[in-house]
N, C-alpha and C positions, 0 to 999 in steps of 0.2 A: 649050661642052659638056664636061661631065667626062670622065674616062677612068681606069681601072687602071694606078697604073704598072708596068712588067716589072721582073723583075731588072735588066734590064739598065739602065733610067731609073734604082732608085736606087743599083748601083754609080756610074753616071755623077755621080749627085746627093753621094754620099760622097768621090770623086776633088775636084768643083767644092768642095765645103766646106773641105776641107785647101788647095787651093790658094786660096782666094779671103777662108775666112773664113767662119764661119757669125755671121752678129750676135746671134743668139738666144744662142748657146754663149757670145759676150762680154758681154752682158749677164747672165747667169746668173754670171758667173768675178765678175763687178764687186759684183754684188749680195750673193755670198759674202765674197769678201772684206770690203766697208763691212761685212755684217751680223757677221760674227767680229770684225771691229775693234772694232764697239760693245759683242759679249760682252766681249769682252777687257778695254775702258774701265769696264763696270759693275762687272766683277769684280774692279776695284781701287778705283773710285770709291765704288759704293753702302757698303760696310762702313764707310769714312770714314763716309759723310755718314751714317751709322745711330748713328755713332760722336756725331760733330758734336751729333744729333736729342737725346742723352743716353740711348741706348741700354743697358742692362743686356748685359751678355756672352753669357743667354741670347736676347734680343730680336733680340742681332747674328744670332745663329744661325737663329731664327726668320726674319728676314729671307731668309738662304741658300736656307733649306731650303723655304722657300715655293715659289723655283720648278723646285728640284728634286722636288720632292712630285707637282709637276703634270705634268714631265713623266718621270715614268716609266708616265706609261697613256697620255697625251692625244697625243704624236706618230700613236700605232697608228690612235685616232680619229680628226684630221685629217690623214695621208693618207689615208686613205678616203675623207675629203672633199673631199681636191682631184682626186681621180679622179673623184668625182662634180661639180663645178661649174666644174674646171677650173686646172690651177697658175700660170696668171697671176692670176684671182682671189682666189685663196686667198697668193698674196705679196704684191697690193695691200693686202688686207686685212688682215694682218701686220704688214706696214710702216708702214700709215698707224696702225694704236695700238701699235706700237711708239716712235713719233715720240711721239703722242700723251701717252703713257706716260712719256716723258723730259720732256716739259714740267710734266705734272701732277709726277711727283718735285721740284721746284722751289716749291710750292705749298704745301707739307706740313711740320709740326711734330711728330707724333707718328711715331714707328717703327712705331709696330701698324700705324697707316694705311700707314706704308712695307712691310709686309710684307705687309697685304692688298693690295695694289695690284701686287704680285708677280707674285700667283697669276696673274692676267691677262695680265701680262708672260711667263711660264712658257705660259701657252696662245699667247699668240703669235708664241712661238720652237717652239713645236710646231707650230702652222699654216705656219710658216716653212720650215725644212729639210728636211721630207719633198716638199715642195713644190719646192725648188730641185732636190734630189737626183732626183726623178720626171722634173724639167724636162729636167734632164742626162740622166739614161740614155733620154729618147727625143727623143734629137736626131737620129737615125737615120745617125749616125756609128760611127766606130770607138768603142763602149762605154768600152773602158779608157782611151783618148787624152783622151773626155772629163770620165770620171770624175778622171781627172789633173788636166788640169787644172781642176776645179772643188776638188779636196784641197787643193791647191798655192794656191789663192785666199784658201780657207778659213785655213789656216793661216796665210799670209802676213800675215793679218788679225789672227787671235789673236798675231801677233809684234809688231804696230807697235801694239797696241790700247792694253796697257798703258803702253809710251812716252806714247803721245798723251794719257793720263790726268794721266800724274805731272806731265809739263810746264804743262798745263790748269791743274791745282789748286796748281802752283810760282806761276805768273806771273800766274792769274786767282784764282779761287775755286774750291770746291766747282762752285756751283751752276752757275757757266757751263759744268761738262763736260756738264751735261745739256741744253743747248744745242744744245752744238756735235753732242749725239749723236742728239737729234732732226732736226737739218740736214740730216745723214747718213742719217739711216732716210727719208726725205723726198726727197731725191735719189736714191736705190736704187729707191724707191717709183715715182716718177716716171720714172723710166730703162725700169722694168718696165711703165707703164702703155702709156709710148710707143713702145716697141721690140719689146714682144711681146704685141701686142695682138693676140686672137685663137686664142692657142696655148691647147689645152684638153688637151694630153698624148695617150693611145692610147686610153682610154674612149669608148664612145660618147653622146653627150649625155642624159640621164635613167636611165643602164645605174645598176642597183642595185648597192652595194657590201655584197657579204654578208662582212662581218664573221667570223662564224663557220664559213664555207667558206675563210675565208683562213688560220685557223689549223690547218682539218684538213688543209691543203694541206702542213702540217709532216711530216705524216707519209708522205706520197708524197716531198715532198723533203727526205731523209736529209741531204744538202750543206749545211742552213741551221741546222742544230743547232750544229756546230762555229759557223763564224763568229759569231752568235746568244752563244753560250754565249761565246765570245771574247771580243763586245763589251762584255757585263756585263761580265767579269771583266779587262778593260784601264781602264775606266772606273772601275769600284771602287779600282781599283790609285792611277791617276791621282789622282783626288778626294783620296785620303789621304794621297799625295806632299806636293799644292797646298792643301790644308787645312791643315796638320800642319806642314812643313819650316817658314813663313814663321816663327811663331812658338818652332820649336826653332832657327830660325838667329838669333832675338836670343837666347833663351838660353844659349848656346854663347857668341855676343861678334861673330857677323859682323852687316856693317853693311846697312842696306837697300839701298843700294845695289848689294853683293853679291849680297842675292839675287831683286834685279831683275836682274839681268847672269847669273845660273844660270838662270832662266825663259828669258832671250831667249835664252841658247843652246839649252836645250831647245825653244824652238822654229824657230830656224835650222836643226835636226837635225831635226828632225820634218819641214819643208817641203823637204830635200837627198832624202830617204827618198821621200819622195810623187814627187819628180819622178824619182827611180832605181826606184822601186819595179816599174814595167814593164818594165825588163831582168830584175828579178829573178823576177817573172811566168814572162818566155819562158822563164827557164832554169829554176826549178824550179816553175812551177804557183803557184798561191793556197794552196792547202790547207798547204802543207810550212811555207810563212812563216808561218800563222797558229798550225800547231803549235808552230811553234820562238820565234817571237818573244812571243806572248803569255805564256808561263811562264819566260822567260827575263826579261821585265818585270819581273814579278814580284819576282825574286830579285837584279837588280841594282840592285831599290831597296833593299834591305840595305845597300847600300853607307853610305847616310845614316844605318844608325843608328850608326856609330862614330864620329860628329864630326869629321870629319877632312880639309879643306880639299880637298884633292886627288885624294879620294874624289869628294866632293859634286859633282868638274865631272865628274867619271870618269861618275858615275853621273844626272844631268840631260842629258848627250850620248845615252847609251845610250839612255834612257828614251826623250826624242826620237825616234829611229832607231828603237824597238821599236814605238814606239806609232803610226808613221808607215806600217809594214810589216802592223800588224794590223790600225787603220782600213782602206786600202786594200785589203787582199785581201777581208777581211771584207766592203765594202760591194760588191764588184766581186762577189766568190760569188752574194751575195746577188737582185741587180740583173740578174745575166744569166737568174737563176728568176721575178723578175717579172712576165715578159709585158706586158700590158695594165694587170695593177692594179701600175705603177709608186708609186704614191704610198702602198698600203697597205705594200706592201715596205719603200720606204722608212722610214716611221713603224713599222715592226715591228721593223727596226733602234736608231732616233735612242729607240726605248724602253727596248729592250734597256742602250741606253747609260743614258736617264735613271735608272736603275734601279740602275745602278751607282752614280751619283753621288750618289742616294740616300743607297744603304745604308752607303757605305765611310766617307762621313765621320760616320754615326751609332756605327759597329761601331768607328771608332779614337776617337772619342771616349771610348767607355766604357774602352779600352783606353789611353791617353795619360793618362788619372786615375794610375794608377799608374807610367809614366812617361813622361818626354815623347817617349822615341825609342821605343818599344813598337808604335805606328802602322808603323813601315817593318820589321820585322821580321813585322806581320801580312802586309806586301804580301807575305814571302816565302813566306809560309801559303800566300797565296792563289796563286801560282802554283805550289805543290805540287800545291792543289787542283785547278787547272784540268789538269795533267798527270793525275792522276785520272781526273777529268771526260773528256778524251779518249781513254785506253784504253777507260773502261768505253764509251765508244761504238762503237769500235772493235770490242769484243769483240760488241756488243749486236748492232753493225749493218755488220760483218765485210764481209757478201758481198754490202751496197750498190757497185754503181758506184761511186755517186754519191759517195762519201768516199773514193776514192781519188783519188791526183792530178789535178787539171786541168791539168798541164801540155800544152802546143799544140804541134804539130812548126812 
C-alpha cells in the first residue's frame, strides 16, 4: 500500500544516499562522462575524417556547424520532452542513435552526406543533456553535491576524449575511432536501460509541457536572465578560443602537440574548478562568480592574441577555471527554479549554450579574414559586453531579490 513520504523519510532518504550511494546518481556521473568523452573524440576525429572524405574548407565547416545549428533550439524542445516521456527514455533513445550514428559515419564517402547526418547527431545530444541534467537535479539529494559531481563527470570526459582520439587514429585508423565510440555510446545506453529503469523524473505521466508558459516564467524569475545571458556569452567566448587558436598555433610555429597539451590543461583547470566550485558557493553565492568570472573570460582570452608561449598556458589555465565557475553557478541558479519541469530548464540552458557556439565561430570567422589573432581580441569585446549586459539588468531589475546574492549562511 502506498504512502506520502514526511520530511522526515526523505531527510532520512538524503543522509542514506550520501552514506551508501545512490546508483542512479553513478550511473548518470558514468553516462556524462562516456558521453563528453565521445564529444570530445568527434571533435578531433570528425574534421580529419571530413578532411580524409576530400572535404573543401567550407564543407569542413559545414560539417561543424551542422550540429551547432541544431542545437541552439532543439535542447529547449527535448527537454520538454523528457519531462513528458521520461529521462530514462529519452537517454536510451539518444544513446542508441548516437551509437548508431558512429557506425553509419564509417559507411560514407561524401562530406555533405557527413554533415547531413550531423544534424541528427546534434538532435541527439539535445535529447541527451537536458535529460541527464534533469536526471541529476531530481535525485532528491543535495542539489549542488550532485550537480558536482555530474560537471566533474562531464568534464573529466571532454579531458580524456581528445587523448583517446589521437592515439585511435596513431595506432589504428580513422574509422576505427568511430568504433570504438559507438561501443561507448552502447554501453552508457545499456548501463541506463538497466540501472534506471523506471525513473521518469518529477512530471506526472501525460502532464502537458507548455512550452510557452515556460518562457513567460522568465519574467517572474529575474535570477535566470544573468545565468542564461552568461551562458551564451561563455560559450561564444569558448567556440572562438577552440575554433581559432588551433590554427593560429600552427601559424605562429607551435607544434600539435603543444596544443593538445594547452586543451588538456584547460581542461584539468576546468574539472579542479567544478569540484572547488562549492566552497566557493558557501562563501560567496552563485550570482557574484557568474558576474566576475564570466567577463573576466572574456578578457583573459586576449592573452592569445600576442603570440607569446607563456601567455597561451597563462591564459588556457584561466580560461578552464573561469568557464568551470560559470558552467556551474549558472546551471545550479538555474536548476534550483526548475521545480517539476527539470528537463525544460535544463534544455533552456544547453540552448542558451548552443547558441553561443553557434554564432562565435561564425562572428570570428568573418573577423579572422583580416587577421588570424582578431578572434581573441573579439572575446575581449564580448566580455565587455556581457559587463554591460549586467548593469543594465541590474539597473532594469534593481529591487528583484531575486538577483541579489544567493549566498547561504
Amino acid at each position: 500500500m502506498g504512502f506520502l513520504p514526511s520530511k522526515n523519510t526523505k531527510s532520512v532518504r538524503r543522509v542514506e544516499s550520501k552514506v551508501t550511494g545512490n546508483p542512479r546518481s553513478l550511473v548518470l556521473s558514468m553516462v556524462a562522462f562516456i558521453s563528453n568523452s565521445i564529444l570530445g573524440i568527434f571533435s578531433i576525429t570528425i574534421p580529419i575524417y571530413a578532411y580524409v572524405l576530400g572535404a573543401t574548407p567550407f564543407e569542413i565547416g559545414l560539417v561543424g556547424s551542422s550540429v551547432a545549428f541544431v542545437y541552439s533550439f532543439a535542447p529547449f524542445i527535448m527537454g520538454g520532452l523528457s519531462d513528458k516521456i521520461g529521462q530514462t527514455k529519452s537517454m536510451v533513445l539518444a544513446l542508441s542513435s548516437i551509437a548508431a550514428l558512429s557506425l553509419s559515419y564509417t559507411m560514407i564517402s561524401d562530406p555533405i552526406v557527413l554533415a547531413f547526418l550531423r544534424i541528427f547527431e546534434g538532435v541527439s545530444w539535445a535529447m541527451l543533456w537536458p535529460a541527464i541534467e534533469a536526471g541529476t537535479a531530481s535525485l532528491g539529494g543535495d542539489l549542488e553535491e550532485d550537480l558536482r559531481r555530474y560537471n566533474i563527470s562531464w568534464s573529466s570526459g571532454a579531458t580524456v576524449g581528445p587523448p583517446i582520439a589521437g592515439f585511435a587514429m596513431a595506432v589504428l585508423n580513422v574509422s576505427s575511432v568511430f568504433y570504438i565510440s559507438s561501443f561507448m555510446a552502447l554501453l552508457a545506453c545499456l548501463s541506463v536501460l538497466f540501472f534506471m529503469r523506471g525513473s521518469r523524473g518529477k512530471n506526472v505521466k501525460g502532464e502537458k509541457i507548455d512550452f510557452k508558459a515556460a518562457l513567460l516564467t522568465l519574467k517572474s524569475y529575474t535570477s535566470l536572465y544573468l545565468p542564461l545571458t552568461s551562458s551564451f556569452f561563455y560559450s561564444f567566448i569558448v567556440s572562438i578560443v577552440f575554433t581559432f587558436f588551433p590554427p593560429y598555433a600552427v601559424y605562429i610555429g607551435l607544434s600539435a602537440l603543444e596544443v593538445g597539451f594547452l586543451a588538456f590543461l584547460s581542461g584539468v583547470a576546468r574539472t579542479l574548478s567544478f569540484f572547488f566550485a562549492k566552497y566557493v558557493h558557501s562563501r560567496f553565492g552563485e550570482n557574484l562568480p557568474i558576474r566576475f568570472s564570466t567577463p573576466l573570460l572574456g578578457f583573459s582570452s586576449i592573452l592569445i592574441y600576442f603570440g607569446l608561449p607563456a601567455l597561451h598556458y597563462l591564459a588556457f589555465i584561466t580560461i578552464g577555471v573561469l568557464v568551470g565557475l560559470t558552467y556551474s553557478s549558472s546551471l545550479l541558479t538555474i536548476m534550483r527554479k526548475a521545480k517539476s519541469k527539470t528537463g525544460l530548464y535544463a534544455g533552456m540552458f544547453e540552448s542558451a549554450i548552443g547558441f553561443g557556439y553557434m554564432t562565435g565561430p561564425l562572428v570570428g570567422g568573418l573577423i579572422s579574414g583580416y587577421r588570424r589573432n582578431y578572434p581573441f581580441l573579439l572575446c575581449g569585446f564580448a566580455g565587455l559586453t556581457i559587463l554591460i549586459v549586467q548593469a543594465a539588468l541590474r539597473k532594469t531589475l534593481g529591487g528583484s531579490r531575486e538577483l541579489r546574492s544567493t549566498r547561504r549562511p
